[in-house]
C-alpha positions in Angstrom: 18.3 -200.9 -6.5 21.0 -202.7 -4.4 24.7 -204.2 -6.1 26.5 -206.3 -5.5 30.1 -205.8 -4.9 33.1 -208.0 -6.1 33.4 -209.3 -2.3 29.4 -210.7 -2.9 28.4 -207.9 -0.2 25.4 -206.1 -1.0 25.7 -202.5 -0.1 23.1 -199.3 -1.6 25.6 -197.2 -2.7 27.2 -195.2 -5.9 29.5 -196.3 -7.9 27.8 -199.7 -8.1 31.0 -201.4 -8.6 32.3 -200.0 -5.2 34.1 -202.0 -3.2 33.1 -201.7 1.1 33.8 -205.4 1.7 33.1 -204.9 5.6 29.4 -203.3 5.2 26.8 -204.3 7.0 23.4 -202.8 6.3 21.6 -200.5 8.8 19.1 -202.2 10.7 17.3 -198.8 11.6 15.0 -197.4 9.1 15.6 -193.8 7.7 12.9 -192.7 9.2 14.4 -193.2 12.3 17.7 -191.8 11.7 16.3 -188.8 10.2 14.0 -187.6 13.1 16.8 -188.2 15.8 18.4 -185.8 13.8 16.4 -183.1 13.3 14.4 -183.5 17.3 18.5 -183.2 18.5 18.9 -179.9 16.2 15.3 -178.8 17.3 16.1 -179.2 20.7 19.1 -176.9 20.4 17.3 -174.0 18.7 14.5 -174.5 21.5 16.8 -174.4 24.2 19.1 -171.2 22.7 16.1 -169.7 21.5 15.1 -169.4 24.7 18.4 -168.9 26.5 18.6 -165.6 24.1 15.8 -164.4 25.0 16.4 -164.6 29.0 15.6 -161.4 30.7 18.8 -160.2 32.3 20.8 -161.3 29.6 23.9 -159.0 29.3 23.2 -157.6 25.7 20.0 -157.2 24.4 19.6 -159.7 21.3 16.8 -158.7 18.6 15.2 -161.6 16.8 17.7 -161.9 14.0 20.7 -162.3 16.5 19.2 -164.9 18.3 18.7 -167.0 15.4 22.2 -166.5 14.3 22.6 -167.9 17.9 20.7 -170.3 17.4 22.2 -171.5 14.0 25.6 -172.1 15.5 24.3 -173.8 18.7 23.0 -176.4 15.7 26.1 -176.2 14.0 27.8 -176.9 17.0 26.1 -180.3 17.9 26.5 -181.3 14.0 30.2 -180.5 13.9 31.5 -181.1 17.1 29.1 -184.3 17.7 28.1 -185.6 14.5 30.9 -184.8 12.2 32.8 -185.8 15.8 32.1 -188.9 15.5 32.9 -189.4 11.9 36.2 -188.1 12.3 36.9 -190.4 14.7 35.8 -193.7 13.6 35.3 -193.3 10.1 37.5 -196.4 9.2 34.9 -198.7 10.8 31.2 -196.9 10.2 30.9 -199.5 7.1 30.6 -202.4 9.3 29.3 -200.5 12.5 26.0 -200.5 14.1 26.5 -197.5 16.2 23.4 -194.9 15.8 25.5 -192.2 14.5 27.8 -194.9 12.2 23.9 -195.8 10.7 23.3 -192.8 10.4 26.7 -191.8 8.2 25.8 -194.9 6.4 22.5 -193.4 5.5 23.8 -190.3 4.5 26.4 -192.1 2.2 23.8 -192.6 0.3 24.1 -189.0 -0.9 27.6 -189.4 -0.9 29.4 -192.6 -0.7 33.1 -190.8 -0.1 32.0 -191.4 3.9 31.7 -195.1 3.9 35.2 -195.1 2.2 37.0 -193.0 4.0 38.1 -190.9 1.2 41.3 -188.4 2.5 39.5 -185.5 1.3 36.3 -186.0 3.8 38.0 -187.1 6.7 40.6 -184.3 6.5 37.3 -181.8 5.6 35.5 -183.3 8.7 38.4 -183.6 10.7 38.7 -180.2 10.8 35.3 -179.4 10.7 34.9 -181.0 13.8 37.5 -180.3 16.1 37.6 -176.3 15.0 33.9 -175.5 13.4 32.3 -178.1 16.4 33.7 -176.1 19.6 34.4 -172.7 18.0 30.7 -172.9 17.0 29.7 -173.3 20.9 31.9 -170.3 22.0 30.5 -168.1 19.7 27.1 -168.9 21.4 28.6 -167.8 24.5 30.4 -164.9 23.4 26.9 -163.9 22.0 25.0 -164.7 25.0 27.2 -162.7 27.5 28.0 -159.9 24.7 31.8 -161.0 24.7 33.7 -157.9 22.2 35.1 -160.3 20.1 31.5 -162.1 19.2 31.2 -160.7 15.5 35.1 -162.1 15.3 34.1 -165.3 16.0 31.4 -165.1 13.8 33.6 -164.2 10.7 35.9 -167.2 11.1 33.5 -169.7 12.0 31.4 -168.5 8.6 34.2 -168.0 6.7 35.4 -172.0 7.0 32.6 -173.1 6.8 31.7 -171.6 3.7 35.3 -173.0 2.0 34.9 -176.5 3.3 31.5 -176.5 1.7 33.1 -174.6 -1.6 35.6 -177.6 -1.8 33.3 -180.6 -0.6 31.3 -179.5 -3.5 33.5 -179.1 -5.9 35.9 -182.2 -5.8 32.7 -183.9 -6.1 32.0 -181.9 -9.3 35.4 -182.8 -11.0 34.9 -186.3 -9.7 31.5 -186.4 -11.8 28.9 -186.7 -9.0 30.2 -190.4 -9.3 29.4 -190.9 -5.5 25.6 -190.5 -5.4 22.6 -191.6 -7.4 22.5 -188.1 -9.8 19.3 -186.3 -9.3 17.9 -189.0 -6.9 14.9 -186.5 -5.1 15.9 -187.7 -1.5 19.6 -189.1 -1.6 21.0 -186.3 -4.3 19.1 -182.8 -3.9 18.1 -183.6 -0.2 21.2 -185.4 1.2 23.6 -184.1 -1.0 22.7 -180.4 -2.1 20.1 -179.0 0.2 21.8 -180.4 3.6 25.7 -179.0 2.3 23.8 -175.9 0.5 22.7 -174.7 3.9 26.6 -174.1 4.9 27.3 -171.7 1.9 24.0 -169.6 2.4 24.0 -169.1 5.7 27.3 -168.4 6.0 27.8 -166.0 3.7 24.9 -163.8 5.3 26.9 -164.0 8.3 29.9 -163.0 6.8 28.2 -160.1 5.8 27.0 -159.6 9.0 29.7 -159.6 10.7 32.1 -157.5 8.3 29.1 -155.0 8.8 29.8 -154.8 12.5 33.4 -154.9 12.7 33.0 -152.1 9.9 31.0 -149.9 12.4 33.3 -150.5 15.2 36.3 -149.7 13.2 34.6 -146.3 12.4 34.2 -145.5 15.6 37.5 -146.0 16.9 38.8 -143.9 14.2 36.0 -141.5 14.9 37.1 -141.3 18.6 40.9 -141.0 18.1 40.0 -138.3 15.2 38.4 -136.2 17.8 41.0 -136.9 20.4 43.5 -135.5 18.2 
C-alpha cells in the first residue's frame, strides 16, 4: 500500500507520514534489481573460487579458506561499490534514476533511514565503504599470495563489520522498527534481517578463525624463543 506524503508525493515507504518530497519511483522492477545483485556477487565468488584454487598458488588453500576468500571478494564489491555509491550520493538517491540509487530505493523499503539520509547510516556506510570496501579486497590478496599478516586482516575486517551491524540493528531497535513494514516476508525478514544478519554470523566465525590462528602462531614464537633460551 502506497501514502501519500504531506508534499502529495507518493512514495512506498515506512513511516507513512514520511516526508521524501524529491522521490521519484523506480522504474525497474525488483526483479531486476535483485538479480543484478546477486549475478554481480555470483560472479565474484565464481571468479575467486576459482582464482583460489589456481595451481601454483603460493599457499595451499583447503575448501574452507577459499570460501572465506570468497566471502570478502563479495563483501568487497558490496562495501566498496554498493555501499560506495550510497556514501557518495546519498542526498540525491530519492530523486535519482541511477541503477544502484534504484536499487537503494528498493532496499529502503526494508529500511527507509537510506532514502533520508539519516546521520547514523551515512556515517555507518561511509565508513563501511571507504575501510570495510578496500580492506576487504586486500585481504583477498594477502590470502591469495599467503601475505603473514592475512589472519590480521581478517580480524579487523570481521571485527567492524560485526559492530556496524551490532549498531545498525540496534538503533533501529530503540527507534521501534519505525522504518520498515514490521514482519513484511520480503521487505522486513529478507531485506532487513536476513541481508544485515549475514554480517554478524559470518563474521563472528571469522573472528574465531582468525584469533585461532594468530593463537597458534603466538605459541610458536614463544615455543621457538623458549627453546632458544
Amino acid at each position: 500500500m502506497y501514502s501519500p506524503s504531506a508534499a502529495g508525493v507518493l512514495h512506498p515507504y515506512w513511516p507513512r507520514d514520511l516526508l521524501i518530497p524529491t522521490y521519484v519511483a523506480n522504474d525497474r522492477s525488483m526483479s531486476e534489481i535483485l538479480v543484478f545483485l546477486f549475478s554481480v556477487s555470483g560472479v565474484f565468488l565464481f571468479v575467486t573460487w576459482l582464482l583460489t584454487g589456481r595451481k601454483g598458488a603460493p599457499g595451499s588453500l583447503g575448501a574452507w579458506r577459499r570460501l572465506t576468500v570468497c566471502w570478502f571478494a563479495v563483501c568487497g564489491f558490496i562495501h566498496g561499490i554498493i555501499e560506495g555509491w550510497f556514501s557518495l550520493y546519498y542526498d540525491i538517491i530519492p530523486g535519482d534514476q541511477s541503477f544502484l540509487s534504484q536499487l537503494w530505493k528498493e532496499y529502503s523499503k526494508g529500511d527507509s533511514r537510506y532514502v533520508i539520509a539519516d546521520n547514523f547510516t551515512v556515517c555507518m556506510e561511509t565508513v563501511t565503504a571507504w575501510l570495510w570496501g578496500p580492506f576487504s579486497f586486500w585481504a583477498v590478496f594477502a590470502f591469495l599470495t599467503n601475505k603473514p599478516y592475512r589472519f590480521v586482516l581478517q580480524l579487523i575486517i570481521s571485527l567492524g563489520q560485526l559492530y556496524g551491524v551490532v549498531l545498525y540493528f540496534f538503533t533501529e531497535h530503540r527507534d521501534g522498527y519505525a522504518h520498515s513494514e514490521f514482519g513484511h516476508p520480503v521487505y522486513f525478514w529478507f531485506y532487513f534481517v536476513f541481508m544485515n544478519v549475514l554480517w554478524i554470523v559470518i563474521p563472528l566465525v571469522l573472528i574465531l578463525d582468525a584469533w585461532s590462528q594468530l593463537l597458534a602462531a603466538q605459541k610458536h614464537t614463544d615455543n621457538t624463543k623458549s627453546k632458544r633460551n
